[in-house]
VOTORZA-123283 format. One line per field, with one value per residue: residue in three letters; x, y, z of N, C-alpha, C, O in turn; residue number from 1. Coordinates in Angstrom, 2 decimals. Layout:
<sites>
r: (ALA/...)
n.px: (X/...)
n.py: (Y/...)
n.pz: (Z/...)
ca.px: (X/...)
ca.py: (Y/...)
ca.pz: (Z/...)
c.px: (X/...)
c.py: (Y/...)
c.pz: (Z/...)
o.px: (X/...)
o.py: (Y/...)
o.pz: (Z/...)
k: (NUM/...)
</sites>
This chain:
<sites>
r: (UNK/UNK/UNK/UNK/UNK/UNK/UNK/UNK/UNK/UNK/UNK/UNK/UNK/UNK/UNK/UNK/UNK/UNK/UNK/UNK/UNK/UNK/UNK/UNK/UNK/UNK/UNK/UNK/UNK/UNK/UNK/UNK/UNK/UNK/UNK/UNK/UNK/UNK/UNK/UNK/UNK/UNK/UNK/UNK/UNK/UNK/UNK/UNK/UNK/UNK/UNK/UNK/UNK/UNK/UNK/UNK/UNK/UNK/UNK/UNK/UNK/UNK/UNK/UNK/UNK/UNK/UNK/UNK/UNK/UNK/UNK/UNK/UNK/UNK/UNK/UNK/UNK/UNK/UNK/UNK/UNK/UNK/UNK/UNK/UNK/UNK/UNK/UNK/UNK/UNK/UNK/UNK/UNK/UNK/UNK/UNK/UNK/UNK/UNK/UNK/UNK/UNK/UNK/UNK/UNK/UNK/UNK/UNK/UNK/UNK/UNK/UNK/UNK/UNK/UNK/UNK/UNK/UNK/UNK/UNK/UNK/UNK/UNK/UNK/UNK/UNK/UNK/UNK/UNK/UNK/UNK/UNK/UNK/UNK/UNK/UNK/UNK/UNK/UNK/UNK/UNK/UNK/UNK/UNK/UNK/UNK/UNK/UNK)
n.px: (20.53/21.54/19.49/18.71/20.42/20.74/23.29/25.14/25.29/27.15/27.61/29.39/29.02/30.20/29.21/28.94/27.74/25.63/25.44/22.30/22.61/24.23/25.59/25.47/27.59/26.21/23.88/25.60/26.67/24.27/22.96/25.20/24.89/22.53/22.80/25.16/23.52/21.18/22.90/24.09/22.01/21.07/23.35/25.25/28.47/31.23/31.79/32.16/32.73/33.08/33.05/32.79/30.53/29.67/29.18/31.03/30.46/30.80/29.72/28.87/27.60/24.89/23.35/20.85/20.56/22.30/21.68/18.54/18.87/20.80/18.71/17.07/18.57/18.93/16.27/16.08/15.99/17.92/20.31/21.38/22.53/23.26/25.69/27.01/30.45/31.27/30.25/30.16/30.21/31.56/33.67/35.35/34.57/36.03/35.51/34.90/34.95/33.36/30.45/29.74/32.59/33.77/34.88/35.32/36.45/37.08/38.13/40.66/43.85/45.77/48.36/48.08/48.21/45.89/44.65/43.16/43.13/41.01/38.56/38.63/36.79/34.18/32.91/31.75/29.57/29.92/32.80/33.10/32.83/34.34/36.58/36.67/38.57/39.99/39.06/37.61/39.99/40.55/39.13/39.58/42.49/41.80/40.45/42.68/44.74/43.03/41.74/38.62)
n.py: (59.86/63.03/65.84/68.75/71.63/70.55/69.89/67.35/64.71/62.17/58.96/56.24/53.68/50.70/47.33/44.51/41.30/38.06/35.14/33.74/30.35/28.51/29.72/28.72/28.72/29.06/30.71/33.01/34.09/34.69/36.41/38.59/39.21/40.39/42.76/44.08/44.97/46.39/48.22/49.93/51.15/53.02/54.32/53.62/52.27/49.86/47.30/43.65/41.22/37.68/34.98/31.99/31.98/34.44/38.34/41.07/43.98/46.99/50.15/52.87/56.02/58.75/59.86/59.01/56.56/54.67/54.10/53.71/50.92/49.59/49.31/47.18/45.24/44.75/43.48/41.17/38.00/36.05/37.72/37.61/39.51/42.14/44.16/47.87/48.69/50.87/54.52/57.49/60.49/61.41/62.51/61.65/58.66/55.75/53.21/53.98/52.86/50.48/48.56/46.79/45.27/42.06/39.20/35.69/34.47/32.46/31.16/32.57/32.30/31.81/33.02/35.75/38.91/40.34/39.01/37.59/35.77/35.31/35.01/32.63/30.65/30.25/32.99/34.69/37.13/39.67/40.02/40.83/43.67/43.99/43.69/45.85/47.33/46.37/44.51/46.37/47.47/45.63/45.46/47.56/46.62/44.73/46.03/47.79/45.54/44.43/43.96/43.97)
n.pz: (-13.54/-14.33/-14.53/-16.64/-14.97/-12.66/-9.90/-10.00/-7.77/-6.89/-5.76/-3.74/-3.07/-1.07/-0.13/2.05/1.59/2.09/0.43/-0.07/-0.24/-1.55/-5.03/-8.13/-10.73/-13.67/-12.52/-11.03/-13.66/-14.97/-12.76/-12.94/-15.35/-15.61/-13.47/-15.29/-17.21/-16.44/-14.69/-16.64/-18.06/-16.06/-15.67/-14.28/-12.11/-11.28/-9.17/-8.51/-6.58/-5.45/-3.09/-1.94/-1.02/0.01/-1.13/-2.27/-3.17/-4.89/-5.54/-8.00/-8.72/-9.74/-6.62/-6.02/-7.51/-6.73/-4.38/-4.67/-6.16/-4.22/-2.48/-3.80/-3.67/-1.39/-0.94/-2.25/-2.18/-2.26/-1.18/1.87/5.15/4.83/5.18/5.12/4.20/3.45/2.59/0.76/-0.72/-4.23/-6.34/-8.85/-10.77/-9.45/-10.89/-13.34/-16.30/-16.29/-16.17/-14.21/-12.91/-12.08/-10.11/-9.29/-6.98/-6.05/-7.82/-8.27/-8.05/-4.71/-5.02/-5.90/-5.63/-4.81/-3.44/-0.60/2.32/4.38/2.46/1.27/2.97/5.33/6.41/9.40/9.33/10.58/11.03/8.56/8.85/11.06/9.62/7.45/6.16/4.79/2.95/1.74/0.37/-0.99/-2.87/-4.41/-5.05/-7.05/-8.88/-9.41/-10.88/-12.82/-15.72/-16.64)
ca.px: (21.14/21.17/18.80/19.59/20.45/20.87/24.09/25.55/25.44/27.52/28.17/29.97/28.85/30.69/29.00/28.85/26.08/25.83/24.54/21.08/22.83/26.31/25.09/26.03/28.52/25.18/23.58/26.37/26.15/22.72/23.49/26.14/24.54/21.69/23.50/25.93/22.15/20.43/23.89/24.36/20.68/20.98/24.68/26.44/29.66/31.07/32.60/31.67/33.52/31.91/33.81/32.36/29.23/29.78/29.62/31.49/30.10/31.23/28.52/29.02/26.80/23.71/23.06/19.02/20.05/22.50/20.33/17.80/19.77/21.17/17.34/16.51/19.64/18.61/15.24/16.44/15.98/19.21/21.18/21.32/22.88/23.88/26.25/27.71/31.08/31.73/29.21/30.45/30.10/32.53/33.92/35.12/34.52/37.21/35.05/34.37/34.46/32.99/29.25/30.00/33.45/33.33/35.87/35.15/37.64/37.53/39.06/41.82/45.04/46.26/49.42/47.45/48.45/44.71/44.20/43.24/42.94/39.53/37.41/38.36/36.39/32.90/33.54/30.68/29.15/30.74/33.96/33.69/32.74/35.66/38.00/36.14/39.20/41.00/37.82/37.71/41.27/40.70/38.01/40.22/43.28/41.38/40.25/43.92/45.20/42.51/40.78/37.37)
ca.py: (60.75/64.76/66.78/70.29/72.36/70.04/69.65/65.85/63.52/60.93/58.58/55.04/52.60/49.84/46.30/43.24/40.12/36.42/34.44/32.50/29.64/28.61/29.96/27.78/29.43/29.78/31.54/33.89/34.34/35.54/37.59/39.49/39.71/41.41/43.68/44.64/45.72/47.44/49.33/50.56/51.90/53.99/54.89/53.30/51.47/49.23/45.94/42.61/40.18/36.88/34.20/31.66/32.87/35.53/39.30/42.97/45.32/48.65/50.53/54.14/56.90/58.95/59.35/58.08/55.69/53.78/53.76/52.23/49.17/48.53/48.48/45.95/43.79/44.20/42.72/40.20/37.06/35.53/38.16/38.29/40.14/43.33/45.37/49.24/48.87/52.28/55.15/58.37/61.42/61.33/63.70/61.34/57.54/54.37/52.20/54.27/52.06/49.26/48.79/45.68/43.94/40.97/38.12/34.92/34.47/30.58/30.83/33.25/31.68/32.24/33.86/36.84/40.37/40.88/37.69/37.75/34.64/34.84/34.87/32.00/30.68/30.58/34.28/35.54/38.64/40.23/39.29/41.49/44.44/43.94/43.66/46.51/48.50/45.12/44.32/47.56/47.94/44.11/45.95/48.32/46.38/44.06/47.09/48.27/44.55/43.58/45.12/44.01)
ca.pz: (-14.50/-13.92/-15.91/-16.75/-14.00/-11.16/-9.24/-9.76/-6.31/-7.22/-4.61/-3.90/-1.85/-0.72/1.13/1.26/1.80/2.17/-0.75/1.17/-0.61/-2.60/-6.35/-9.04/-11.98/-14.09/-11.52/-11.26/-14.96/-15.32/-12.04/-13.50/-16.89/-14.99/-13.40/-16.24/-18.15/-15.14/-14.72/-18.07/-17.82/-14.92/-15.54/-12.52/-12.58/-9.71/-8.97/-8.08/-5.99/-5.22/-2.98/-0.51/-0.61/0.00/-2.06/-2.19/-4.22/-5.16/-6.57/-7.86/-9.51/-8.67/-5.03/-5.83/-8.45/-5.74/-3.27/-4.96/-6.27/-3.11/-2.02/-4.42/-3.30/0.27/-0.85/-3.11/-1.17/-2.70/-0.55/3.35/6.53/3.96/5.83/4.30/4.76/3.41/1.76/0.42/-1.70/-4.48/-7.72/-9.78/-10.13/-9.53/-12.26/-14.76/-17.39/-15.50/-15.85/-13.30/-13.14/-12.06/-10.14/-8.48/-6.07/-5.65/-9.20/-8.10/-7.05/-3.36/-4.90/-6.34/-4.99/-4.60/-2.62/0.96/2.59/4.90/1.66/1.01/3.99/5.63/7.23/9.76/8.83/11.55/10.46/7.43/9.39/11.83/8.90/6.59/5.46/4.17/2.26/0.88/-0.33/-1.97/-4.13/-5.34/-5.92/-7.89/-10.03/-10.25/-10.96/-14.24/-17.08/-16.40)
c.px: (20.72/20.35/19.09/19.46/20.47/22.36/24.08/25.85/26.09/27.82/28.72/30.07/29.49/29.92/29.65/27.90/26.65/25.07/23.40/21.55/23.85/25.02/25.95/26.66/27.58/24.68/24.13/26.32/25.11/22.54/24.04/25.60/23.11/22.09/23.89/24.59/21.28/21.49/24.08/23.17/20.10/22.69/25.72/26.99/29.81/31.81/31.91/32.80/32.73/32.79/33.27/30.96/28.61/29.99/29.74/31.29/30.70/30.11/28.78/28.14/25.94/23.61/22.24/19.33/21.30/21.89/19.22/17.85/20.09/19.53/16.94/17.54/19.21/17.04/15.28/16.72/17.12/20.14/20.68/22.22/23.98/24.92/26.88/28.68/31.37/30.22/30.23/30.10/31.18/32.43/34.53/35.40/35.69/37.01/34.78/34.29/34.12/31.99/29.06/31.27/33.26/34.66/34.91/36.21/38.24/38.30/40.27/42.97/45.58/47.71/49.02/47.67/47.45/44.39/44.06/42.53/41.59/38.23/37.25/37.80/35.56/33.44/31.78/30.54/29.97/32.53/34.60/33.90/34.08/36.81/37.67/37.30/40.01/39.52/37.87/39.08/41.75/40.12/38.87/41.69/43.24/41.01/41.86/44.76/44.48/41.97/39.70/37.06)
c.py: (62.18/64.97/67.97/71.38/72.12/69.63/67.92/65.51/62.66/60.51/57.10/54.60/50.97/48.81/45.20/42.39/39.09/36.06/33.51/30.88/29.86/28.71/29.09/28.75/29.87/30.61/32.87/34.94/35.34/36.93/38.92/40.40/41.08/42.75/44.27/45.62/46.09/48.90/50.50/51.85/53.18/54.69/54.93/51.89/50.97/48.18/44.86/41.52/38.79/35.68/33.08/31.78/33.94/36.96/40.23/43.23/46.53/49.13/52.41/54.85/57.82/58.78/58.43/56.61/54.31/53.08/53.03/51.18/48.77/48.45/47.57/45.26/43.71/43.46/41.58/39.06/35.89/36.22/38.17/38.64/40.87/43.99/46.27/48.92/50.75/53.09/56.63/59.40/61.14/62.26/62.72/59.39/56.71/53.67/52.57/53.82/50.44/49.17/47.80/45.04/43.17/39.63/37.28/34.79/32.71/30.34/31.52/32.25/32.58/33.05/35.43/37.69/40.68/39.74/37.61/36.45/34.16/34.74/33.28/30.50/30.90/32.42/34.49/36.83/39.78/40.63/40.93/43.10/44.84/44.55/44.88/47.35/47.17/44.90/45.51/47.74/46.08/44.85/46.43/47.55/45.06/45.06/47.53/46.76/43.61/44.59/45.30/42.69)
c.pz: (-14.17/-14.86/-15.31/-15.51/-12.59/-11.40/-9.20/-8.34/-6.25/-5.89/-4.83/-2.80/-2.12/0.21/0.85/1.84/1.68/1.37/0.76/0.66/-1.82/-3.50/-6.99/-9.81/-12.96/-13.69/-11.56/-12.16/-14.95/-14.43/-12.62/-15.02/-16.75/-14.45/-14.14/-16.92/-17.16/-14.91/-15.57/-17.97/-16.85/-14.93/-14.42/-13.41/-11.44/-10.44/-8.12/-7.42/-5.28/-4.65/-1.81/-0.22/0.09/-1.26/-1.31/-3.55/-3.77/-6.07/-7.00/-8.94/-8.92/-7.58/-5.27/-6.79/-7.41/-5.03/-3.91/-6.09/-5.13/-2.16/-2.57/-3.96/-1.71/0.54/-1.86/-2.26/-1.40/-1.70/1.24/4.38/5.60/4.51/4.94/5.17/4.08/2.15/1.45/-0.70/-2.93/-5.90/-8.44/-9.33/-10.60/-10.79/-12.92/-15.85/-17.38/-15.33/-14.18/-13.57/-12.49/-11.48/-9.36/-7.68/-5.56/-6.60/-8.80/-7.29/-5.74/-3.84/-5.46/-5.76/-3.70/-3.47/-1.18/1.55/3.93/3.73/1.75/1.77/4.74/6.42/8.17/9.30/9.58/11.45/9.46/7.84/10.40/10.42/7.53/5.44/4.47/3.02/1.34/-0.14/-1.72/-3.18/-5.11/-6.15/-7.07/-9.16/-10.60/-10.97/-12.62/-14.69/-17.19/-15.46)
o.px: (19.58/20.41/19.48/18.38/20.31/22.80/23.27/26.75/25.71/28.20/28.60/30.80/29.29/29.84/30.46/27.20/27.81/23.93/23.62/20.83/24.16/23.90/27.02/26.23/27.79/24.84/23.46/26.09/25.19/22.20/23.46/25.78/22.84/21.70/23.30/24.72/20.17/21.17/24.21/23.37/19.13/23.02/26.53/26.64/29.03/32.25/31.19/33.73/31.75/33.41/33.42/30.45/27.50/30.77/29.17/31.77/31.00/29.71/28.84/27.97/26.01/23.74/22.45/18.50/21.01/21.60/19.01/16.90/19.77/19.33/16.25/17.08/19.21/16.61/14.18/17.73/17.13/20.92/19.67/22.96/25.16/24.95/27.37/28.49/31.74/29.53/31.20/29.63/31.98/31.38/33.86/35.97/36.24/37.89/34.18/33.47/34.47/31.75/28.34/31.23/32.19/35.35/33.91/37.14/39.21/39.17/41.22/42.87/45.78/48.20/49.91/47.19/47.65/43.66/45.13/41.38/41.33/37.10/36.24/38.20/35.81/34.57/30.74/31.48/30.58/33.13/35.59/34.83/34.66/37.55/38.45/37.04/40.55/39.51/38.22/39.00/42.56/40.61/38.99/42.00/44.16/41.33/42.21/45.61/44.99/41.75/39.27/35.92)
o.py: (62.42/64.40/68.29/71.88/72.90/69.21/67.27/66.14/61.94/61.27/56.64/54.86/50.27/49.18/44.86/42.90/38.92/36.53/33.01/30.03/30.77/28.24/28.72/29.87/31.02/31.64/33.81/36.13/36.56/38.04/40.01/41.52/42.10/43.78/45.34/46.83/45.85/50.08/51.68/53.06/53.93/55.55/55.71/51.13/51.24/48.07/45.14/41.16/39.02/35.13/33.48/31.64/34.20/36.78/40.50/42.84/46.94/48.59/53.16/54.28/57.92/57.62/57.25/55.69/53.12/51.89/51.84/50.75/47.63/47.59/46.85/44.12/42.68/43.03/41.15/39.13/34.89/35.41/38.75/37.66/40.52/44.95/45.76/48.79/51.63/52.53/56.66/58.87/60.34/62.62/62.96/58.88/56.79/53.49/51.81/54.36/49.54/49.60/48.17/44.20/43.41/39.13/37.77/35.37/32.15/29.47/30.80/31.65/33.79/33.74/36.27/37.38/40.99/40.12/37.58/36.18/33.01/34.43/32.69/29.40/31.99/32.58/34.42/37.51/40.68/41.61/41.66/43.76/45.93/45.54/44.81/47.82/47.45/45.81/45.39/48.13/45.72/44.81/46.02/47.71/44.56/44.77/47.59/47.14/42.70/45.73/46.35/42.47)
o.pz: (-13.77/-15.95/-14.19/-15.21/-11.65/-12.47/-8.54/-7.79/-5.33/-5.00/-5.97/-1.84/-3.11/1.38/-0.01/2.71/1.31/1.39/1.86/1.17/-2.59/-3.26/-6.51/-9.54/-13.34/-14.35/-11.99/-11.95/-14.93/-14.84/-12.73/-15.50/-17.39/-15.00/-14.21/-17.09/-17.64/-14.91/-15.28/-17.85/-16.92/-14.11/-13.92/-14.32/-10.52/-11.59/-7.17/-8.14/-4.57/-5.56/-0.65/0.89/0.54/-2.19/-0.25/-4.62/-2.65/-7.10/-6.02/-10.02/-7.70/-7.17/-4.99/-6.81/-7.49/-4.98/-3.68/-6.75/-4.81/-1.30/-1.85/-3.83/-1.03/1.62/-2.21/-1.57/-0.69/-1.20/1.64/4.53/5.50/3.73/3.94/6.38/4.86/1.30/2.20/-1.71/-2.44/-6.42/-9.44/-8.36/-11.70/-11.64/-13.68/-16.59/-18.14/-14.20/-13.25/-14.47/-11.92/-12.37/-8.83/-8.24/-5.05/-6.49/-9.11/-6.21/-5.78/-2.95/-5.32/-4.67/-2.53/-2.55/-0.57/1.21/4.28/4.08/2.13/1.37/5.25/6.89/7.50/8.89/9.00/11.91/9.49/7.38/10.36/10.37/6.59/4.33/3.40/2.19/0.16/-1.30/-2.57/-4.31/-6.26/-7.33/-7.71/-10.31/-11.78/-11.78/-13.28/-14.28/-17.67/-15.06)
k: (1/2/3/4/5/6/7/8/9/10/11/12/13/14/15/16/17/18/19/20/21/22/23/24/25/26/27/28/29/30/31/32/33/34/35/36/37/38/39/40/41/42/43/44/45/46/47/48/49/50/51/52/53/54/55/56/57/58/59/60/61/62/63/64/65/66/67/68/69/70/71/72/73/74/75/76/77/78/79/80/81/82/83/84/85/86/87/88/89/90/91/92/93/94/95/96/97/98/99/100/101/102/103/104/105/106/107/108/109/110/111/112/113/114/115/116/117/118/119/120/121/122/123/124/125/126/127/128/129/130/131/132/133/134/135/136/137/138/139/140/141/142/143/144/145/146/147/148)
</sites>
């Protein structure tokens, strides 16, 4: 959060990670619920996508208060082989009223707009990196496509 007389940083980072193991729907849960109340607290918004075992995050706010969340997820032994598909400066944010949304994607039907058909699918890490701008543009038209 700014205090008085500093210049806002906002930024929005984009990855994504490999669950170290399929999470159960509880799991998830408590995940998310964590998030949603860590978010709130620091005043970052974002998106969650979770398919395969695989996640994309969108994370946006604070330069410092990004950055270190996505340090605790890169030491969170639930997540591994992190990659940034995208980082940036930004003026105003995509999720703004999104402490965390939130899809599973195994639940999404294959006819979905948003639907891109390597999630649903062991993907190498590599993979996602190759395909980064498709990944990215899932994020968003999942944001333009639901309410939360």
């Amino acid at each position: 959060m700014n205090t008085p007389g500093t210049a806002s940083k906002l930024i929005r980072l984009v990855y994504v990670s490999k669950a170290s193991r399929e999470m159960q729907k509880a799991e998830l849960r408590a995940l998310l619920d964590q998030s949603r109340k860590n978010n709130r607290e620091r005043h970052l918004t974002g998106m969650l996508l979770y398919a395969s075992g695989s996640f994309i995050q969108a994370l946006e706010g604070e330069e410092r208060d990004v950055l270190e969340v996505y340090e605790a997820v890169q030491a969170d032994p639930r997540n591994i082989g992190n990659i940034v598909l995208d980082q940036r400066r930004i003026t105003d944010r995509l999720f703004r009223d999104w402490s965390m949304g939130y899809r599973d994607l195994s639940e999404t039907p294959p006819t979905s707009d948003a639907y891109s058909d390597f999630l649903n699918r062991e993907v190498p890490m590599s993979e996602f990196a190759e395909r980064r701008n498709e990944v990215i543009e899932l994020l968003y038209s999942f944001k333009q496509h639901n309410q939360r």
